[in-house]
N, C-alpha and C positions, 0 to 999 in steps of 0.2 A: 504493500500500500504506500502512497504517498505519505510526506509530512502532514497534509490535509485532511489524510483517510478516503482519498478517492482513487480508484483503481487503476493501475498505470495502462491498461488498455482502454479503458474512458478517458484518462485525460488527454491520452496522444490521441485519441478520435476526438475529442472538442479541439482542439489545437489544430488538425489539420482542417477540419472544417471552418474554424477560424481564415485558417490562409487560404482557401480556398477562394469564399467571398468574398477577404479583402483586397485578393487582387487588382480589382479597378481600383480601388482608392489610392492603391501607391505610390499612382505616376502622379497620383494630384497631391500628396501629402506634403502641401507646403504650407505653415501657418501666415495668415496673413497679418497686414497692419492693426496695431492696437494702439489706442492711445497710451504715452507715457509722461514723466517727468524731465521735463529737459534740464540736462546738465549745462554745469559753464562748458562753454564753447572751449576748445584747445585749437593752440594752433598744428600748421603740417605742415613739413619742410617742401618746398618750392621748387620744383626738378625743371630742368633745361629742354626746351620743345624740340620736336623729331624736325627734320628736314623737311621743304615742301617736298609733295608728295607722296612723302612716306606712313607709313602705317601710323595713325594716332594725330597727323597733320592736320588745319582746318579743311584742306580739299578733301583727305581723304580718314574723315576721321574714323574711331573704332566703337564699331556697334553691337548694343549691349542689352540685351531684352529679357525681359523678365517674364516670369509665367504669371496667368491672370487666377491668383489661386482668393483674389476678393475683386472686388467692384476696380474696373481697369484703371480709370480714374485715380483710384484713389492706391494702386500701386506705385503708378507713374508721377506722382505726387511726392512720396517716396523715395523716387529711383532718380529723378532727378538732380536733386540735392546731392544725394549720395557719386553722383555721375559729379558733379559740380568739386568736390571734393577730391575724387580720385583723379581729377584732372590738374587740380594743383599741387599732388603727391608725385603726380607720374611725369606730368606735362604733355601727356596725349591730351585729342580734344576727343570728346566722347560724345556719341548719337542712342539715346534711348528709345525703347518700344516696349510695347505691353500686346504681344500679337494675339489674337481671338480664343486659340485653345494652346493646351500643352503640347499636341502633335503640330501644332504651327511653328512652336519656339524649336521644336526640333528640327523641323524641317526646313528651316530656316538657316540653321549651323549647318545644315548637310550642303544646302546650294551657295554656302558662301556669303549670306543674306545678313549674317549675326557672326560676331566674332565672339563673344563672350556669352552666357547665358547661366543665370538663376533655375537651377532645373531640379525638380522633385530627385530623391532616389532613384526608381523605375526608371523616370524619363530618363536619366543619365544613362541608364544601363540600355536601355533603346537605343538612344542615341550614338553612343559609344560602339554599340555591336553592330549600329549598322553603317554610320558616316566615322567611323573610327573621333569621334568625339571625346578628351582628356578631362577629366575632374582635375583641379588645382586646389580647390578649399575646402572646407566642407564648415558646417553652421554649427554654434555651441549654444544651448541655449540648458540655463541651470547649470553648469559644468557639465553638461552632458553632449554627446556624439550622436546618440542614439531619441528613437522617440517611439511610442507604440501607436500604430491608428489605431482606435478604438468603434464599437457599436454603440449604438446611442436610440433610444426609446425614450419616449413619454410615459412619465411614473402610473399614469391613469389608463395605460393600454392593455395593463394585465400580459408586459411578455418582461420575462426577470432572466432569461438564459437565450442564447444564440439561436438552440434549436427552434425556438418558438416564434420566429422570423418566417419557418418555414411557411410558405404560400400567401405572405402577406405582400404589401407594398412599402418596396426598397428605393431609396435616395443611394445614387451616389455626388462626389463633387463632380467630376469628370470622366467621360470614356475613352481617356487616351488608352485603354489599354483594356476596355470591356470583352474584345473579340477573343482574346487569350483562354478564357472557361465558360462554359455556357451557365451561367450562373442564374437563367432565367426557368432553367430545371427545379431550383430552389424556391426563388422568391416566385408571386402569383405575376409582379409586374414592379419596372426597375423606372427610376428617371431620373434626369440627369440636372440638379440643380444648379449647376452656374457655378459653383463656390463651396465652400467648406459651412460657411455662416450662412448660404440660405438653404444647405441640410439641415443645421441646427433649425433655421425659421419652422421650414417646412416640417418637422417632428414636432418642435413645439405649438403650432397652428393645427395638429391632427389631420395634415394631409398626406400625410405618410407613416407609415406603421413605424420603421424605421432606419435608421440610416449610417453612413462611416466616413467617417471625417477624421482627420490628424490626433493624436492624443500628448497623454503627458508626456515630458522630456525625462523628468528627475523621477529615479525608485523611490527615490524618500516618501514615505505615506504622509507626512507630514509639510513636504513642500505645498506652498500656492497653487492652486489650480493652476494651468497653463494651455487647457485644451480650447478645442473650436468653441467653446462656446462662451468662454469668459470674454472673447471680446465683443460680446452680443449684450451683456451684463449693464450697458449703458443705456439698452434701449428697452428690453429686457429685463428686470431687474431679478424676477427669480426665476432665470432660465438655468440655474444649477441646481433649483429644487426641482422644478415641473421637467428637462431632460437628463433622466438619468443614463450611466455607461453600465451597459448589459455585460462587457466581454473586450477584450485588447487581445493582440499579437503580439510576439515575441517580439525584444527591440530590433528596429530597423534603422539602420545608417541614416542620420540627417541629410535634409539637400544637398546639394553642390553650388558649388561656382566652375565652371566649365568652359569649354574655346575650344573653338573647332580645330579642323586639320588642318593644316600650313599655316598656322597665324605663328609667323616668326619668334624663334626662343628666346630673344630678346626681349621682345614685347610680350611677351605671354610671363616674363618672369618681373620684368618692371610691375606690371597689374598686377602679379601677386604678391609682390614684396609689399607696394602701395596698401593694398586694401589689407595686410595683416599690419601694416603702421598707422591706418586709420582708425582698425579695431580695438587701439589701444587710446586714441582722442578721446575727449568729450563727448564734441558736435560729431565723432564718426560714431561714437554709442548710440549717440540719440537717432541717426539716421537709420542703422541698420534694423533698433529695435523697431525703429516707426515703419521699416520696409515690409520684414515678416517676423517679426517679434525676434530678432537674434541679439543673442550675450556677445558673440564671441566668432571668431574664422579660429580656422585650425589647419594644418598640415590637412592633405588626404592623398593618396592614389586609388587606382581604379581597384587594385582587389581587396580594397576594403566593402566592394560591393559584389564579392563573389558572392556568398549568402544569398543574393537577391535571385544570382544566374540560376543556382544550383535548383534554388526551390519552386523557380520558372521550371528547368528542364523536370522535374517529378511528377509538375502542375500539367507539365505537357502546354503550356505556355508558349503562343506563336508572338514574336518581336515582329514579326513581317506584318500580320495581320493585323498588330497592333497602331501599326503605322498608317494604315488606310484613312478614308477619309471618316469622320465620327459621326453619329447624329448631332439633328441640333440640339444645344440644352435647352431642359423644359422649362420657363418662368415661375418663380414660385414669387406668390402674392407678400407682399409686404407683412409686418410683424402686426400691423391693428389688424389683419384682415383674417381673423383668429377665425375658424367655425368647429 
């Protein structure tokens, strides 16, 4: 038996059933912006600008896009500033984007379109296995590397375990990666809300039985909330009483910071020295946290995201099909539009 008292051939069958569903959520598992406390501003040493014409130039400057894992707007909002900073670290000039889905920011580094890109786990490992796409960073957030997506219900639904999903109606954030298991053997019917925060909406409004969105970073049971749903909390106020988390996944590798193939090793290593001397600013704390809630960058390489390849190839997991073109996302009504 387990520490818990629960049978080790039930708990490795809730586990794999776990990874099975949350397949789609993985390529979308980035947290988004949340309001914070702005620090004093630091300053950042002032680097000497590239040559006309060369990589990081105003003619040809370096383009930097981010996935739209909340309201696009309010990414870019974000990433601007943050672009604005990295360019008086680096002295490249930098072009940002917030492109429509996560297979768009992928496909985008593949054609040369994005030099840089903010990319969930999954999408990296997409990206990388198919446009030979590099991780450089990776996100800290609590001192942690790692994060679990979690399942998420409304307390008044009557479902308290995974199993009890079965044949109901499922949210996810995004289908960059729905084609992978037919997961619709499970749920009665899937949809595809737009974001992490309008899962949470849509579970809390009862328009969805339930849903998977990004989870904690830190094991500490006693850390701060930090899931999709605390930054809903403003609008919201007892949206961590009324949805509660049914079940999580083993930890998973935070996003990345990533650059396509050929983007010269000079400049692929100026942007990373840059953005780990920013993450140690004021004004770069404040920015990054305002981007998708991050503490912290960190060293990464790519087989830090072997775990992800392995449990794709078991899943029987197609990266090809994954890459196709997506449904559209479905609109979920605003937070008063409760029924």
């Amino acid at each position: 038996m387990s520490p818990r008292g629960v049978h080790p051939l039930r708990l490795a069958r809730r586990r794999l059933l776990s990874t099975l569903l949350v397949v789609p959520v993985l390529a979308a598992c980035v947290p988004g912006a949340a309001p914070t406390p702005t620090p004093a501003p630091s300053a950042v040493t002032p680097a000497s600008r590239p040559a006309a014409g060369q990589p990081g130039s105003p003619e040809n400057p370096l383009r930097m896009a981010f996935v739209p894992s909340v309201d696009s707007q309010r990414v870019l909002a974000a990433g601007r500033p943050l672009a604005d900073l990295l360019e008086q670290v680096t002295g490249y000039r930098f072009e940002v984007s917030v492109p429509t889905s996560y297979v768009a920011v992928i496909e985008a580094l593949g054609a040369g379109k994005a030099d840089i890109a903010w990319l969930a786990p999954f999408a990296y490992v997409l990206a990388h296995d198919r446009y030979r796409v590099e991780v450089i960073l990776t996100t800290v957030r609590q001192g942690s590397r790692t994060y679990r997506a979690q399942f998420i219900a409304h307390v008044d639904a009557g479902i308290q375990r995974l199993e009890d999903l079965r044949g109901k109606r499922f949210a996810f954030a995004d289908p960059a990666s729905e084609k992978g298991y037919d997961y619709q053997t499970f749920f009665r019917e899937v949809v595809f809300a737009g974001g992490h925060d309008k899962v949470v909406i849509a579970v809390y409004n009862r328009q969805v039985d339930g849903g998977a969105t990004f989870g904690r970073s830190s094991e500490d049971p006693n850390a701060p909330p930090t899931d999709a749903r605390v930054r809903l909390q403003s609008t919201l106020p007892d949206v961590l009483q009324k949805v509660r988390v049914i079940a999580e996944t083993d930890p998973i590798p935070n996003d990345t910071v990533s650059v396509r193939q050929g983007l010269p090793p000079a400049v692929v290593e100026r942007v990373r020295t840059g953005l780990l001397e920013l993450a140690q600013t004021g004004r770069g704390k404040e920015v990054l946290r305002q981007l998708y809630q991050i503490d912290g960058l960190a060293e990464a390489r790519d087989s830090d995201y072997d775990g992800l390849r392995r449990k794709a190839q078991i899943l029987g997991f197609s990266f090809e099909q994954a890459l196709q073109p997506a449904p559209t996302p479905v609109a979920t009504p605003t937070p008063a539009a409760r029924y």
